[in-house]
C-alpha positions as CSV (number, residue, x, y, z in Angstrom):
1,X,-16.7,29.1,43.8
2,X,-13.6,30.7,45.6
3,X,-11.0,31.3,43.3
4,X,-8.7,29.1,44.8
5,X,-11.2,26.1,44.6
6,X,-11.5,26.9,40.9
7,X,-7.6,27.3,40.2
8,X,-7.4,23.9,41.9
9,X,-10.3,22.2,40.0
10,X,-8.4,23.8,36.6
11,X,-5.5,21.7,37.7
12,X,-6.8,18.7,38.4
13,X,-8.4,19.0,34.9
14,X,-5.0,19.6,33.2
15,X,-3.5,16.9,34.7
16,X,-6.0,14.2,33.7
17,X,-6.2,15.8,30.2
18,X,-2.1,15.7,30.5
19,X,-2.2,11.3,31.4
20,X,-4.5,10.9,29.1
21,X,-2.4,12.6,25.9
22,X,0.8,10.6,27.2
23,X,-1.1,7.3,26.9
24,X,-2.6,8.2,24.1
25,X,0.8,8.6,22.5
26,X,1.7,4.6,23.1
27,X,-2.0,3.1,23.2
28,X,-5.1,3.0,21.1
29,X,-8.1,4.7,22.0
30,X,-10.2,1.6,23.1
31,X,-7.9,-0.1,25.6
32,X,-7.3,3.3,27.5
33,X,-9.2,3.2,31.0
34,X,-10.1,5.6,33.5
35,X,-8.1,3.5,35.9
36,X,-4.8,4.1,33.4
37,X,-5.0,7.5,33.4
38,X,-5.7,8.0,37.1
39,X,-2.5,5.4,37.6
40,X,-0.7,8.7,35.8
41,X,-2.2,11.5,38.0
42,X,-1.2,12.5,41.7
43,X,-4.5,12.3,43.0
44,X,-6.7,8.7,43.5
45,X,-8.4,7.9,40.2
46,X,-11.7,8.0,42.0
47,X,-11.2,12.0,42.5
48,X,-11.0,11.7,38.4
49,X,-15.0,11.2,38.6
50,X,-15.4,15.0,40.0
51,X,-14.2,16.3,36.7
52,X,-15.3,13.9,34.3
53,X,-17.6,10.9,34.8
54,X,-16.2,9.2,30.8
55,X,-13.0,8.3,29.3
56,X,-14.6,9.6,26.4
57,X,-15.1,13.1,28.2
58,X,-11.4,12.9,29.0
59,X,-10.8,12.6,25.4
60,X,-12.9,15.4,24.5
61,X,-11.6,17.6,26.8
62,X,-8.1,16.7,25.3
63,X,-9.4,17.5,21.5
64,X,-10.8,20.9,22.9
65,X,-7.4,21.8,23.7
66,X,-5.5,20.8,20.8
67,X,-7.5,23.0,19.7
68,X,-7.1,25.7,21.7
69,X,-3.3,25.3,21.0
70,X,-4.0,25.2,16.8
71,X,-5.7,28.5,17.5
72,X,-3.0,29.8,19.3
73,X,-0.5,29.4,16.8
74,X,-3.1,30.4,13.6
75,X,-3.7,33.7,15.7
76,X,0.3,34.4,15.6
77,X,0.5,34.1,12.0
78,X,-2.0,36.7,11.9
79,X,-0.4,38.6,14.5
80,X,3.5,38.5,13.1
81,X,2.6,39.1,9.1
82,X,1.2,42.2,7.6
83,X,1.0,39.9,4.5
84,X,1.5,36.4,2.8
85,X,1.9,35.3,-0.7
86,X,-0.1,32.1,-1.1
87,X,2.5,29.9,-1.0
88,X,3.8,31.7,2.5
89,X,0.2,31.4,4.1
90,X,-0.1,27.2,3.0
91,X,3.7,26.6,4.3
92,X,2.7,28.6,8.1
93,X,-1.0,27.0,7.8
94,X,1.2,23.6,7.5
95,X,3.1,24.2,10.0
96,X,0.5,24.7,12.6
97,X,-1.2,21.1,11.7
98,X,2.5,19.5,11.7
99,X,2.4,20.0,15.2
100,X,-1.5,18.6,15.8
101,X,-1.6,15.2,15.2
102,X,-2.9,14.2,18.7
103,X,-5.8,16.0,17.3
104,X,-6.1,14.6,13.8
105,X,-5.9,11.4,14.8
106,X,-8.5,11.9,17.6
107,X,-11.0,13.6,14.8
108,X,-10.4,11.1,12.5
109,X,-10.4,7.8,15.0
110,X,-12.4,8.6,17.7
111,X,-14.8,12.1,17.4
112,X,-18.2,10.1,16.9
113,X,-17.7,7.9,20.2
114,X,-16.3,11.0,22.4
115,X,-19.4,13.2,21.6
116,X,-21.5,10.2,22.0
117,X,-20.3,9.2,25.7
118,X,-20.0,13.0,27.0
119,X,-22.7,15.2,28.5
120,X,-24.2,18.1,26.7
121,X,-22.2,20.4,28.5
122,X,-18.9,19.1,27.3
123,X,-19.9,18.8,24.1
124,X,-21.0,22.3,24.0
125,X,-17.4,23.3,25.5
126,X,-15.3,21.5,22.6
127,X,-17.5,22.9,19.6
128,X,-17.6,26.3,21.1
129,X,-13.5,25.9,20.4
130,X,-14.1,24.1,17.1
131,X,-16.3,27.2,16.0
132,X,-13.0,29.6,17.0
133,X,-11.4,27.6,15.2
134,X,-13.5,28.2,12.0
135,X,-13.8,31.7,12.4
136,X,-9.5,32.2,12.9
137,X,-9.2,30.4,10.0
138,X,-11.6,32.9,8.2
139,X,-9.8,35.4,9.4
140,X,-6.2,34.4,8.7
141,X,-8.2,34.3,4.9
142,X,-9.5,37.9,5.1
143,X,-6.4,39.6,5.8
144,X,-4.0,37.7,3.6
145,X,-6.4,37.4,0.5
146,X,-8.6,40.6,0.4
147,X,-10.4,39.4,-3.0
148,X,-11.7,36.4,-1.8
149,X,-15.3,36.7,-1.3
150,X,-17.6,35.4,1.5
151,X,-18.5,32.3,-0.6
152,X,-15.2,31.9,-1.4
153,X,-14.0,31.5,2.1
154,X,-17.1,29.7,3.1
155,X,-16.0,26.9,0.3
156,X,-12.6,27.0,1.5
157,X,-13.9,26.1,5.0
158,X,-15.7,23.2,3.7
159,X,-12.9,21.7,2.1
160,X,-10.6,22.4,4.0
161,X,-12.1,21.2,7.3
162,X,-13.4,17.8,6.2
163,X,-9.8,17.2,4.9
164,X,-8.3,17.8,8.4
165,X,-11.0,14.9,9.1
166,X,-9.0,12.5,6.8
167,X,-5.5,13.6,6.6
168,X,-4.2,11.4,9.4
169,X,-4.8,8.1,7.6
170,X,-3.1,9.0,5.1
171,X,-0.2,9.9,6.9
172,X,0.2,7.6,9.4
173,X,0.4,3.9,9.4
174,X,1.2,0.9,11.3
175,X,3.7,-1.6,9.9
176,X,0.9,-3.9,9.7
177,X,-0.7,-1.5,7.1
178,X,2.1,-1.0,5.1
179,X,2.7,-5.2,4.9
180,X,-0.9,-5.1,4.2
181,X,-0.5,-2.3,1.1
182,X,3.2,-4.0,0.1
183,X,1.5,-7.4,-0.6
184,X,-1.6,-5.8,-1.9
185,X,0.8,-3.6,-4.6
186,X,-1.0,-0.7,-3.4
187,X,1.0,2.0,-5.4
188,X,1.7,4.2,-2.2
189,X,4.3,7.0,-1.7
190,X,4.7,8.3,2.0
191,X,3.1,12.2,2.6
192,X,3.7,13.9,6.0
193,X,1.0,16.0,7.3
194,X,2.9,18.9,6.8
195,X,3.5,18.0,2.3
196,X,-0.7,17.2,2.4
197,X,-1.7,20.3,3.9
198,X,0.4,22.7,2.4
199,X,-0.1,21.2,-1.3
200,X,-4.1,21.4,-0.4
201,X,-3.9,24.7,0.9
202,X,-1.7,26.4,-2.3
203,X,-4.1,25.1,-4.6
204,X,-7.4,26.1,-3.0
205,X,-5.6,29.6,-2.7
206,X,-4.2,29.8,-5.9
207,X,-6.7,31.3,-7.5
208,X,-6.5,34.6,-5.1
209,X,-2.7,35.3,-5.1
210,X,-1.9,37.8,-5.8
């Protein structure tokens, strides 16, 4: 493929990804249609069908790169500290996810029908950037806490990413939901992603501070 072909194709793919995340912002998962994000592109929303033939490929394409961006910023924590006390590492690891909560919400609400609906190739693509993600999380935990083992970090990594799965619940709710709790006397105290992760993250580190 000539490179300007591909630069063009990368684009195009950007820009869908781009219309879907701004709708995604306002409306739910289910009532977003390829037709509404091509109404948000430059292009005719039947070219959208040369890059992805699913909403839900759209979607996965959009969690791949929220992604890529969490990796981004966990690699310049590596990158900008020779060291990090545990409290200092769970306040910057907080900080990343602060920022992510297109994709918390999209792991949380949506993961099983994206990977469903999109072809093996796609899905391949997204967990090749879910597995970086792992292994820059390992990492980050190898260079700020030397006496953890490799079962240590292995158990961190299985807490810690099935709690990324659940965290956005937790923090985010609809004023229906909170009627809902209020009249149900749920005893509920607001959290922002940012107090969850960082409280999780000291206390499955504290043990290795040093």
């Amino acid at each position: 493929m000539p490179r300007g072909s591909e630069e063009l194709t990368n684009a195009r793919k950007e820009e869908i990804i781009g219309a879907c995340a701004s709708l995604y912002e306002t409306t739910g998962f289910k009532d977003i249609t390829i037709r509404d994000i091509g109404e948000k592109t430059s292009f005719t929303r039947t070219s959208i069908y040369n890059y992805f033939q699913t909403k839900e490929e759209i979607f996965l394409a959009l969690l791949e790169r929220e992604h890529r961006l969490w990796i981004a910023d966990l690699e310049e924590i590596t990158r900008v500290n020779r060291s990090l006390s545990v409290d200092a590492f769970a306040d910057a690891l907080a900080r990343t996810l602060e920022k992510r909560g297109c994709m918390l919400k999209l792991m949380c609400m949506n993961l099983y029908d994206m990977e469903c609906n999109s072809r093996i190739e796609n899905l391949v693509s997204f967990k090749k950037e879910y597995a970086n993600a792992l292994r820059t999380i390992s990492c980050c935990l190898e260079k700020f806490f030397p006496d953890m083992t490799v079962n240590n970090i292995q158990e961190f990594l299985y807490a810690f990413f099935p709690f990324l799965f659940g965290i956005y619940p937790y923090t985010s709710h609809t004023e229906k939901q909170l009627e809902a709790m209020r009249l149900a006397h749920v005893d509920y105290t607001h959290c922002s992603i940012y107090e969850l992760t960082r409280s999780f993250a000291a206390k499955m580190l504290a043990p290795f501070g040093r």
